[in-house]
DSSP file (Angstrom, degrees, kcal/mol; ACC not computed):
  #  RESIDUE AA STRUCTURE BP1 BP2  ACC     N-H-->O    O-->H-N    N-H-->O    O-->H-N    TCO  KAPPA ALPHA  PHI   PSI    X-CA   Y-CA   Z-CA
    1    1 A X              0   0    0      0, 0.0     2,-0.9     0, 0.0     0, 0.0   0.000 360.0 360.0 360.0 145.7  123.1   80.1  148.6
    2    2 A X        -     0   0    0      1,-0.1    32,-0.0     2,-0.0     0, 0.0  -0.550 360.0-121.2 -90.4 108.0  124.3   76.5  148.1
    3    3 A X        -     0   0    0     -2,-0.9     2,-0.4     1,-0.1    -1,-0.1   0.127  24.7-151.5 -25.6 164.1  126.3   74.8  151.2
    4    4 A X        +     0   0    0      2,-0.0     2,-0.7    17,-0.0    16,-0.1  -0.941  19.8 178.6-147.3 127.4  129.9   73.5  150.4
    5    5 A X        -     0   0    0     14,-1.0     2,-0.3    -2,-0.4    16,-0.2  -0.837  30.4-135.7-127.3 105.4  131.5   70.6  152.1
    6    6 A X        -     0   0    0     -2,-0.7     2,-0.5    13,-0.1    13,-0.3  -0.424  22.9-176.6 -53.4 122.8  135.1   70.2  150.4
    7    7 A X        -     0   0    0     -2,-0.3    11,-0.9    11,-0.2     2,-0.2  -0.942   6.7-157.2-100.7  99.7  136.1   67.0  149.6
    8    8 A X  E     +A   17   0A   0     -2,-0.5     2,-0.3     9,-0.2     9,-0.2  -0.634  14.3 174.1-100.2 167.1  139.4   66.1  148.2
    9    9 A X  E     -A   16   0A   0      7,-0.6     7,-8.3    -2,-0.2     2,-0.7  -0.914  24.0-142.3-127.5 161.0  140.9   63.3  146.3
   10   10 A X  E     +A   15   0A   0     -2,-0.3     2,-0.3     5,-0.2     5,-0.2  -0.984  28.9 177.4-128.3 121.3  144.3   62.9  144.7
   11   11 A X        -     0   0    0      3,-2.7     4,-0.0    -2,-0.7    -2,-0.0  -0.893  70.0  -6.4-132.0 122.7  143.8   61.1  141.4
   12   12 A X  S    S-     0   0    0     -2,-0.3    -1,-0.1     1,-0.2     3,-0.1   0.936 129.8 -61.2  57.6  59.3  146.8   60.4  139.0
   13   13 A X  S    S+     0   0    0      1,-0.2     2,-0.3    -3,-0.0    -1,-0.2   0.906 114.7 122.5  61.6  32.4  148.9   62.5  141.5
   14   14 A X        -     0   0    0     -5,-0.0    -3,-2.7     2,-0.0     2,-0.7  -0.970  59.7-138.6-128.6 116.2  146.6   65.5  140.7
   15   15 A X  E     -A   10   0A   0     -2,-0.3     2,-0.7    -5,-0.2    -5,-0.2  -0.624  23.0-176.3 -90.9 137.1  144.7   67.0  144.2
   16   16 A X  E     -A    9   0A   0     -7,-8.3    -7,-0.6    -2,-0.7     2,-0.2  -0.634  15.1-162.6-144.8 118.8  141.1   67.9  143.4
   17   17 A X  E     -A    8   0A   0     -2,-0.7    -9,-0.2    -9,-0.2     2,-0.1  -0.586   7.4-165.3 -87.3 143.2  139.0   69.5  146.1
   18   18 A X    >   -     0   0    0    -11,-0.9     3,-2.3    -2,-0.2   -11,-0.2  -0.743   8.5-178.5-112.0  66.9  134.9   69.1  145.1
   19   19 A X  T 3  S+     0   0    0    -13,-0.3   -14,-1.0     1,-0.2     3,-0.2   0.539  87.1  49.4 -31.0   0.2  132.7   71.6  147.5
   20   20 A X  T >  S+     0   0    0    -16,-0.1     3,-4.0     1,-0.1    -1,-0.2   0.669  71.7 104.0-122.9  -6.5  129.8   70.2  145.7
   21   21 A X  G X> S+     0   0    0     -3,-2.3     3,-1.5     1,-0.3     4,-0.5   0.641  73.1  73.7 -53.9  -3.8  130.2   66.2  145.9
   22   22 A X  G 34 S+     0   0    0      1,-0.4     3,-0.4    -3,-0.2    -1,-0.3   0.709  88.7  59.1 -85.2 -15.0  127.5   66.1  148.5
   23   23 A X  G <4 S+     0   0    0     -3,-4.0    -1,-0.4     1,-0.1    -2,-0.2   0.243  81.7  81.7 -97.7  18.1  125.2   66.8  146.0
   24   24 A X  T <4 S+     0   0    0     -3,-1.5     2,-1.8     1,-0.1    -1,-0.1   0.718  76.4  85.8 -52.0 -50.2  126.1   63.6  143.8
   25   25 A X     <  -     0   0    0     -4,-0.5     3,-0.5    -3,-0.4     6,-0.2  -0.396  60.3-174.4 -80.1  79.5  123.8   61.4  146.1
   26   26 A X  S    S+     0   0    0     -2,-1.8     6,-0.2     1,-0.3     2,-0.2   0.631  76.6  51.9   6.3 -61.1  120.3   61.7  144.8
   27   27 A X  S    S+     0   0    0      4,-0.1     2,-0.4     5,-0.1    -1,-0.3  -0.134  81.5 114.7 -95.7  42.0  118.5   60.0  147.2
   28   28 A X    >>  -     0   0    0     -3,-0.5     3,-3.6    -2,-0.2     4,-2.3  -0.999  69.4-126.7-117.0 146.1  119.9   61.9  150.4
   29   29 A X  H 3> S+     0   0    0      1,-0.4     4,-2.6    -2,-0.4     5,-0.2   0.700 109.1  46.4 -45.1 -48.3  117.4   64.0  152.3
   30   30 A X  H 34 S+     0   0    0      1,-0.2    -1,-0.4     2,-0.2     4,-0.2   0.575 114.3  43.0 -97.8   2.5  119.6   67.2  152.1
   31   31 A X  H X> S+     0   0    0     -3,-3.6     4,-2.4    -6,-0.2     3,-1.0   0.814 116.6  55.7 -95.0 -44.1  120.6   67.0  147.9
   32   32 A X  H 3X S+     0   0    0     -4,-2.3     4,-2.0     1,-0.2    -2,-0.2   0.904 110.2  46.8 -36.6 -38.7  116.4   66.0  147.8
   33   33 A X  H 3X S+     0   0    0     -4,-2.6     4,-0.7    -5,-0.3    -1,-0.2   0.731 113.0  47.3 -91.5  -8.2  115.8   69.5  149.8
   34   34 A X  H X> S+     0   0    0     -3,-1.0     4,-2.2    -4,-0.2     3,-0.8   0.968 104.3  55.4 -80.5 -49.8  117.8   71.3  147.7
   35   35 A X  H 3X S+     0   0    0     -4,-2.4     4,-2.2     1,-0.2    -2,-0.2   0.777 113.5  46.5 -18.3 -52.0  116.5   70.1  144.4
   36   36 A X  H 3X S+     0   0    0     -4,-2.0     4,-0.9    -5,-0.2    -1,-0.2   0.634 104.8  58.8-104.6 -16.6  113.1   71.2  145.5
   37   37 A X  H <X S+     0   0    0     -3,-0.8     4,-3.3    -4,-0.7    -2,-0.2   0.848 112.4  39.6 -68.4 -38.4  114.3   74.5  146.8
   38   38 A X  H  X S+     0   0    0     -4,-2.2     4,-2.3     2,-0.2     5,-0.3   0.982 112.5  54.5 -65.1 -39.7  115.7   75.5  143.3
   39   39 A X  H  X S+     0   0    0     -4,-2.2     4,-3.4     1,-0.2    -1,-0.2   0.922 118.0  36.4 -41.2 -39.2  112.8   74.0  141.7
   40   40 A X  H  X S+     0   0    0     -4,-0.9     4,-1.8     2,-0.2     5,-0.3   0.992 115.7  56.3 -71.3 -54.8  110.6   76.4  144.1
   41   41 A X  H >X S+     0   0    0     -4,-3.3     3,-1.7     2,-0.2     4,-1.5   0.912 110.1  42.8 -43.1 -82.5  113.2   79.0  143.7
   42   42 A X  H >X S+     0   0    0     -4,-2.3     3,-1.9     1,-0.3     4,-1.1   0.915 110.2  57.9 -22.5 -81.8  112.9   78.9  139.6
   43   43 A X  H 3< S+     0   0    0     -4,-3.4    -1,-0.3    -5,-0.3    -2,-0.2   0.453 100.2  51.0 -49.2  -7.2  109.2   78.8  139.5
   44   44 A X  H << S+     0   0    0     -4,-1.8    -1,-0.2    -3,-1.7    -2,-0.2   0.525 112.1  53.9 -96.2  -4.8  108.5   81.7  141.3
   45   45 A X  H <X S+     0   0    0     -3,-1.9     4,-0.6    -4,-1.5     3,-0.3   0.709 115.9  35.3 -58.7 -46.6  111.0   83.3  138.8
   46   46 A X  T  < S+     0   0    0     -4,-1.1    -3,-0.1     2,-0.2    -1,-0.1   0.166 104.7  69.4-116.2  19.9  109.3   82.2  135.8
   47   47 A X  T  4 S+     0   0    0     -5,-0.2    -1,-0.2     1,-0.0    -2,-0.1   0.410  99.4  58.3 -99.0 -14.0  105.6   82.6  137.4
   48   48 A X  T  4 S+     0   0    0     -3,-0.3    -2,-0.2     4,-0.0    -3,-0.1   0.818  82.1 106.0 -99.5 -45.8  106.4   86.3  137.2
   49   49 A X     <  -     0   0    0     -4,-0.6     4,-0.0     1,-0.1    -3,-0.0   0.270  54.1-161.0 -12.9 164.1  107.1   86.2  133.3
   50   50 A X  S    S+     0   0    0      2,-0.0     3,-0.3     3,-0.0     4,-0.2   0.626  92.6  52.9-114.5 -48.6  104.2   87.9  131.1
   51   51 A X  S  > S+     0   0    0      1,-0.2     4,-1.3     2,-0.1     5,-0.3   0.491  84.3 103.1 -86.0 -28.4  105.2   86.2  128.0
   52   52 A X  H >> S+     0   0    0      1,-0.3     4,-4.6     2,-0.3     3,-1.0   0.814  76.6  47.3 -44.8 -55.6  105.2   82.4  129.6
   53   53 A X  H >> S+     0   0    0     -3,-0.3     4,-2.4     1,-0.3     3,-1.0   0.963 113.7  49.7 -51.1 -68.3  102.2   80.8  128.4
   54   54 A X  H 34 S+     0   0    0      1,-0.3    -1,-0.3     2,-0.2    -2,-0.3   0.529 115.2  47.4 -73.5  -3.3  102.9   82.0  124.8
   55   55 A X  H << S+     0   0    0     -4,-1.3     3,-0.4    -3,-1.0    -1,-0.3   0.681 112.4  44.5 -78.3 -32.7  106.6   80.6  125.2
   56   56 A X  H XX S+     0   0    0     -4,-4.6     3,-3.0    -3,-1.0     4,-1.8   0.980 113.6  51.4 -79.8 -38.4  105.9   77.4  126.5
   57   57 A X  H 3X S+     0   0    0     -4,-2.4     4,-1.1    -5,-0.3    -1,-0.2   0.699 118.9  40.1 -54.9  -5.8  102.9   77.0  123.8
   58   58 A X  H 34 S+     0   0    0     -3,-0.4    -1,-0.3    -5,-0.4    -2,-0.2   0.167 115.7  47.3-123.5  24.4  105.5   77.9  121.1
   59   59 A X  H <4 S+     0   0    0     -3,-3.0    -2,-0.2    -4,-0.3     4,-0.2   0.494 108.2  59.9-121.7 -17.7  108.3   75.9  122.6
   60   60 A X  H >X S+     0   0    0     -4,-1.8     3,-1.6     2,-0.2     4,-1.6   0.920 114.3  41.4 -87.8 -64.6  105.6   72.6  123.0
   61   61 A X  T 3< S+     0   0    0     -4,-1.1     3,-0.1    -5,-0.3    -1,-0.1   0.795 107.9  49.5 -77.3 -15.0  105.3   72.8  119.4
   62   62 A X  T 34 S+     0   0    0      1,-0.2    -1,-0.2    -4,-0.1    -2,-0.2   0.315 115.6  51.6 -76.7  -3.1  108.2   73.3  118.1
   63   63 A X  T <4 S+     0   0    0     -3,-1.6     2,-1.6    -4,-0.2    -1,-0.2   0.832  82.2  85.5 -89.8 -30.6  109.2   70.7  120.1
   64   64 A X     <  +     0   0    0     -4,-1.6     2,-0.2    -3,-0.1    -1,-0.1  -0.660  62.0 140.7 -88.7  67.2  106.7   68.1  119.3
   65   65 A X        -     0   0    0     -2,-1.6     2,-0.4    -3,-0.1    -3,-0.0  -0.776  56.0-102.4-105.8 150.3  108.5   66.5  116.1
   66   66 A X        -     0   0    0     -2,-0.2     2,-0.3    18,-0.1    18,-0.2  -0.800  47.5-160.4 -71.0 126.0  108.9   62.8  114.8
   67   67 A X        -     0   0    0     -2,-0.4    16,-0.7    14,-0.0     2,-0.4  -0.833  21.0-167.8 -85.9 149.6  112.3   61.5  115.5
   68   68 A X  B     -B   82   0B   0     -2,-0.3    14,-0.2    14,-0.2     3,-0.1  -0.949   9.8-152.8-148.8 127.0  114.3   59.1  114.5
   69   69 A X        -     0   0    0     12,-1.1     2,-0.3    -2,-0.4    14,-0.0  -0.075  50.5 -82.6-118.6 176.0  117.7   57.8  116.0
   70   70 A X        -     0   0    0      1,-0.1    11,-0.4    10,-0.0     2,-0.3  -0.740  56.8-109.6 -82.7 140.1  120.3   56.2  113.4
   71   71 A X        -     0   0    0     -2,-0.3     2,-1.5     9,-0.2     9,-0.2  -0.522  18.3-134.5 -74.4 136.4  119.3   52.4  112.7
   72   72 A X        -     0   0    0      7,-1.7     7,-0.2    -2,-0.3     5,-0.1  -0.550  20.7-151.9 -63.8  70.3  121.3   49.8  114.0
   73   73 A X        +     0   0    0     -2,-1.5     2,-0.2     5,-0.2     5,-0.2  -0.505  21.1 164.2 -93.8 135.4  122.1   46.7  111.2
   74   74 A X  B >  S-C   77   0B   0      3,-3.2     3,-5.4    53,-0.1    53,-0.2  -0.892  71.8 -29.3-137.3 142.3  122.6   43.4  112.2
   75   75 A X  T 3  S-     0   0    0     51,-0.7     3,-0.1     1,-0.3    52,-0.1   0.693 127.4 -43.7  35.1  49.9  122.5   40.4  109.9
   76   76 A X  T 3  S+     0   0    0      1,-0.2    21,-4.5    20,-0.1     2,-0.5   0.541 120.9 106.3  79.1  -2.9  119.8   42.2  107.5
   77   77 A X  E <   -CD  74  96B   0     -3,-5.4    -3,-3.2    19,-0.2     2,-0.4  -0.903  52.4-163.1-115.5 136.2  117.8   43.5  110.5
   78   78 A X  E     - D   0  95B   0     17,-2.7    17,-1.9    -2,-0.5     2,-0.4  -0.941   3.0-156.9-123.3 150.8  117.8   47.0  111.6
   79   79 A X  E     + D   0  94B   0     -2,-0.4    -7,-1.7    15,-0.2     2,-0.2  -0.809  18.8 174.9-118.2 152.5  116.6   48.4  115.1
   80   80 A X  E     - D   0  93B   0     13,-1.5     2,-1.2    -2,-0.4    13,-0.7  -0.708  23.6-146.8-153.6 106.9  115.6   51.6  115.2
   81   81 A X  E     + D   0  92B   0    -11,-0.4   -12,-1.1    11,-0.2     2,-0.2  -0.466  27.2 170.4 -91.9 115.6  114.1   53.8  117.9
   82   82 A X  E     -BD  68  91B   0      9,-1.4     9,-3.0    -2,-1.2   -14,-0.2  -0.721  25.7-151.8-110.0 172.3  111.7   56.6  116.9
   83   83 A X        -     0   0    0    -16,-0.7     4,-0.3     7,-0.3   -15,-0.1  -0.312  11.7-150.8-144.9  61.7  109.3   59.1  118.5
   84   84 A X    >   -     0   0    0    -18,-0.2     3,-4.4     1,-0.2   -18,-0.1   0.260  37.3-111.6 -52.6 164.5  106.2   60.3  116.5
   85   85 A X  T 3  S+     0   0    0      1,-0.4    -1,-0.2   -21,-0.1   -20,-0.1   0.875 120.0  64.8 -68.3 -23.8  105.5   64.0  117.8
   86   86 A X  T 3  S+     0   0    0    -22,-0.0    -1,-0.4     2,-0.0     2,-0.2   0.558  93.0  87.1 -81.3  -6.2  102.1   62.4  119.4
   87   87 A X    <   -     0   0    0     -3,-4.4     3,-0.1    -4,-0.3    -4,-0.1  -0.682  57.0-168.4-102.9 157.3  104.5   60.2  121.8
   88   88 A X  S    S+     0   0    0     -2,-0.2     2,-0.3     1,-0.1    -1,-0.1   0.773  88.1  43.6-102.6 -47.8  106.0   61.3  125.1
   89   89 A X  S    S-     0   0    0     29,-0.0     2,-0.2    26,-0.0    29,-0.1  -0.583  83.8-127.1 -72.4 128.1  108.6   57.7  124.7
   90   90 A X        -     0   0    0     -2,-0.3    18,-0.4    29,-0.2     2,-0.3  -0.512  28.3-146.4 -61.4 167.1  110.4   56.6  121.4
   91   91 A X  E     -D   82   0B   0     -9,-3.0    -9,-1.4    -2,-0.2    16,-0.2  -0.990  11.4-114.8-153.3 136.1  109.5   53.2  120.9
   92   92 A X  E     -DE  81 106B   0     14,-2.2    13,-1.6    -2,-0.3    14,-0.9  -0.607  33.8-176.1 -92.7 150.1  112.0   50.5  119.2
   93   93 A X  E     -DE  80 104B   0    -13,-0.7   -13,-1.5    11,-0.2     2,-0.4  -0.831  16.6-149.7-119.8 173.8  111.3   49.0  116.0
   94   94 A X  E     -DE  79 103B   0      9,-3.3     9,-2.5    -2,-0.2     2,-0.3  -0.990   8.3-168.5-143.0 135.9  112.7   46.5  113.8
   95   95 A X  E     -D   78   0B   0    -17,-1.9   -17,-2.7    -2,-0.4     2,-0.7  -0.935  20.2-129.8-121.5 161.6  112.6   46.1  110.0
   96   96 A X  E    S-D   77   0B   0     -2,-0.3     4,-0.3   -19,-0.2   -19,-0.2  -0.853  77.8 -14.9-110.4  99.0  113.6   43.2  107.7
   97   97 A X  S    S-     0   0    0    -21,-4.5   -19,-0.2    -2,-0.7   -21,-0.0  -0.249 101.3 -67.5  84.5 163.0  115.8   44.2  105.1
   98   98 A X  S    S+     0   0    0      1,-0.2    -1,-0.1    -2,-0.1   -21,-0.0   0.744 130.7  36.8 -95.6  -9.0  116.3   47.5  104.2
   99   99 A X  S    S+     0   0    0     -3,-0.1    -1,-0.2     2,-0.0    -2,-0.1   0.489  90.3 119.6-115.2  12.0  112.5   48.3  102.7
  100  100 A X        -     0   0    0     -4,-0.3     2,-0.4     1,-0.1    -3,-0.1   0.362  67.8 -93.3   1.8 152.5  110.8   46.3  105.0
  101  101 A X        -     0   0    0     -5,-0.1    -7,-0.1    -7,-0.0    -1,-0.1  -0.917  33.3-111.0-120.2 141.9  108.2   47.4  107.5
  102  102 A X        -     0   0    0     -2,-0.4     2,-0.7    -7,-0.1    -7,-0.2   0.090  26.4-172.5 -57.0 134.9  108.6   48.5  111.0
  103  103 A X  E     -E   94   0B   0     -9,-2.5    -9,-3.3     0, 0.0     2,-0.2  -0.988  30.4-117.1-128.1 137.5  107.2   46.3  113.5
  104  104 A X  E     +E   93   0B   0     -2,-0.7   -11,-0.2   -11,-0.2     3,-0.1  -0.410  32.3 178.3 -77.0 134.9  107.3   47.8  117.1
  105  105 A X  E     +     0   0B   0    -13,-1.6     2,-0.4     1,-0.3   -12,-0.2   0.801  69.7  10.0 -92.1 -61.7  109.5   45.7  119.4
  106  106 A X  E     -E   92   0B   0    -14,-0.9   -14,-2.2    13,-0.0     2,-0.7  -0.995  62.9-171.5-140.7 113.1  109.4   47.6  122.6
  107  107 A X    >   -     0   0    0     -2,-0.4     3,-0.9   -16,-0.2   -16,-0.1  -0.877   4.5-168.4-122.4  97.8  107.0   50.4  123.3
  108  108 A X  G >  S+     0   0    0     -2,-0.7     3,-1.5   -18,-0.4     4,-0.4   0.724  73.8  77.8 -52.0 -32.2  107.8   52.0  126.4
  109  109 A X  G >  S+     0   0    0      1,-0.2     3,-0.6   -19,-0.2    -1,-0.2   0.816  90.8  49.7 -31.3 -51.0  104.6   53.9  126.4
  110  110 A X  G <  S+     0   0    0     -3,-0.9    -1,-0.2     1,-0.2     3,-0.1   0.285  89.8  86.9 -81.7  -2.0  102.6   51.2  127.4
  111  111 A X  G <  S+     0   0    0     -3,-1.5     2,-0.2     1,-0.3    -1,-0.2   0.624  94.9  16.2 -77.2 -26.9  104.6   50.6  129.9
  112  112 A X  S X  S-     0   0    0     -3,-0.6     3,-2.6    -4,-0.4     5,-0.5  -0.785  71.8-116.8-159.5 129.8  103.3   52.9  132.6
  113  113 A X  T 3  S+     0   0    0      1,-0.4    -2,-0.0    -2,-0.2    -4,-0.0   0.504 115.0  47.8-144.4 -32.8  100.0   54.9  133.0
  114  114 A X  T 3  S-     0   0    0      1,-0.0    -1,-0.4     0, 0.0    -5,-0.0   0.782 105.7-126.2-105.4 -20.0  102.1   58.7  132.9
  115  115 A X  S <  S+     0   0    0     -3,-2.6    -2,-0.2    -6,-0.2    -5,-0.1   0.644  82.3 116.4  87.7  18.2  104.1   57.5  129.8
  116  116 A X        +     0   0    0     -4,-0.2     2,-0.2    21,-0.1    -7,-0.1   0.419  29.0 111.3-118.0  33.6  107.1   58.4  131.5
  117  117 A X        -     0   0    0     -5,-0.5     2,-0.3    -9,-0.3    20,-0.2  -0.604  59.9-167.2 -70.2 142.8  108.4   54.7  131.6
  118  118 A X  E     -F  136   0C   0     18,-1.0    18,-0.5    -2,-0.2     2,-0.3  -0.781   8.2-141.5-116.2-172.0  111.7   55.4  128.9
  119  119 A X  E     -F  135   0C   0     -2,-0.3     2,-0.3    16,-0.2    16,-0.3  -0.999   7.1-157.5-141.2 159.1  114.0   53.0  127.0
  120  120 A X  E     -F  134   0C   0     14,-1.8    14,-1.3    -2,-0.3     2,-1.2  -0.944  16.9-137.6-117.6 140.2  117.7   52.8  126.0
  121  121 A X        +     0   0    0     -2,-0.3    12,-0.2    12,-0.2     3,-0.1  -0.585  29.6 168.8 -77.2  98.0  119.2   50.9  123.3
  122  122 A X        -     0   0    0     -2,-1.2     2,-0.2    10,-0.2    11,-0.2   0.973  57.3 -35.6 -81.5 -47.0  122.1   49.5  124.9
  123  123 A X        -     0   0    0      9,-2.4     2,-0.3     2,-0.0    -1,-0.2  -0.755  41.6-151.8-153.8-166.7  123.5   46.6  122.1
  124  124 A X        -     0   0    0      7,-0.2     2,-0.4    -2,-0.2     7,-0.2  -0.870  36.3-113.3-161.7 142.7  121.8   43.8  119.5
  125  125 A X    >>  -     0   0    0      5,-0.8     3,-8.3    -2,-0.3     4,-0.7  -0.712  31.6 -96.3 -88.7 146.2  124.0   40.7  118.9
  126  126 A X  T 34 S+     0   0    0     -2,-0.4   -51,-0.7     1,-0.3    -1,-0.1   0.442 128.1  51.3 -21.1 -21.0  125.5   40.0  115.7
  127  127 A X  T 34 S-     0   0    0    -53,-0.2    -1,-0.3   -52,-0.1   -53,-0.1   0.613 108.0-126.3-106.4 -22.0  123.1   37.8  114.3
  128  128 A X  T <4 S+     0   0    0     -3,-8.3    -2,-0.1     2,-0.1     3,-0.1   0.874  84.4 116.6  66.5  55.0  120.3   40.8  115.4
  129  129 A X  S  < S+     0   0    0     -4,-0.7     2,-0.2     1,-0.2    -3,-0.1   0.727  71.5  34.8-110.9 -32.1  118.7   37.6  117.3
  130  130 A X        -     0   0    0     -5,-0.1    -5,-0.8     2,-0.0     2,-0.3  -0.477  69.1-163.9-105.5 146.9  119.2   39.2  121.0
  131  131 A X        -     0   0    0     -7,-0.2     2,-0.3    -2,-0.2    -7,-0.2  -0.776  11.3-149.7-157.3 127.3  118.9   43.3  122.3
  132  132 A X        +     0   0    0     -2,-0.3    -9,-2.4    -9,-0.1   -10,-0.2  -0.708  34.5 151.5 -73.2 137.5  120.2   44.5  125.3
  133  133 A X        -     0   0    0     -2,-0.3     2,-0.3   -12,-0.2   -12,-0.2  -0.853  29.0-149.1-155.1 173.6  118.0   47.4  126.4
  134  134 A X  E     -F  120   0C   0    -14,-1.3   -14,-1.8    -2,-0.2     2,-0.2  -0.713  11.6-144.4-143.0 170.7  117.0   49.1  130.0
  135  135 A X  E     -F  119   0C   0     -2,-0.3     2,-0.4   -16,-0.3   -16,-0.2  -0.722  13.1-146.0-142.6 142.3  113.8   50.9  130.9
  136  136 A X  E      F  118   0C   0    -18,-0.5   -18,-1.0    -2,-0.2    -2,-0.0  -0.815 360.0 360.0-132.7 102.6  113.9   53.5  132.9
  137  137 A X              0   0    0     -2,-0.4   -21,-0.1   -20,-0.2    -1,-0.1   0.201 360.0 360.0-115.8 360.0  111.4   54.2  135.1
């Protein structure tokens, strides 16, 4: 059973008690040891299954599709992030004009040894000379 330490706030004249905000901070000892009690908790749930192997192998492939995020046009340039089904990361591209050909910008892939460096597209300036992006590691 999960602790509760109430917390309230009053926001726009509204009171609103949280039992659960303690579990917001990530990096404290006691939301870590909970995190890794459900985890344990779960997996000895789903270790019991019969069926598992043959759901995750038919949920791995039916997951494992090329994707393709809406392009972004600026000035004749479009950004685009994709994910061929053999990638763990989507990887940004850019094309020139609208038949063009993609040239990888940013491949997060290569970025770290487990593949589980990602990336976000955050903005491109008008001109598509600049992109804001984060990695997330």
């Amino acid at each position: 059973m999960t602790k509760t330490e109430p917390v309230t706030n009053v926001l726009h004249g509204v009171t609103i008690t949280d039992p659960y905000r303690w579990l917001e901070d990530q990096n404290s000892p006691a939301t870590r040891a909970w995190i890794d009690e459900q985890v344990r908790f779960t997996q000895s749930k789903l270790e019991q299954l019969p069926q598992r192997e043959r759901i995750r192998k038919n949920l791995t492939e039916l997951f494992r599709v090329d994707i393709m995020n809406v392009p972004i046009a600026r000035n004749g340039r479009y950004f685009i992030r994709k994910r061929k089904a053999s990638e763990n990361q989507s990887v940004l591209y850019v094309r020139q004009g609208l038949t063009g050909q993609d040239t990888v910008l940013i491949d997060p892939n290569a970025l770290s040894p487990d593949h589980t460096t990602s990336l976000v597209m955050m903005d491109t300036s008008l001109d598509g000379k600049l992109v804001a992006y984060g990695l997330r590691q």
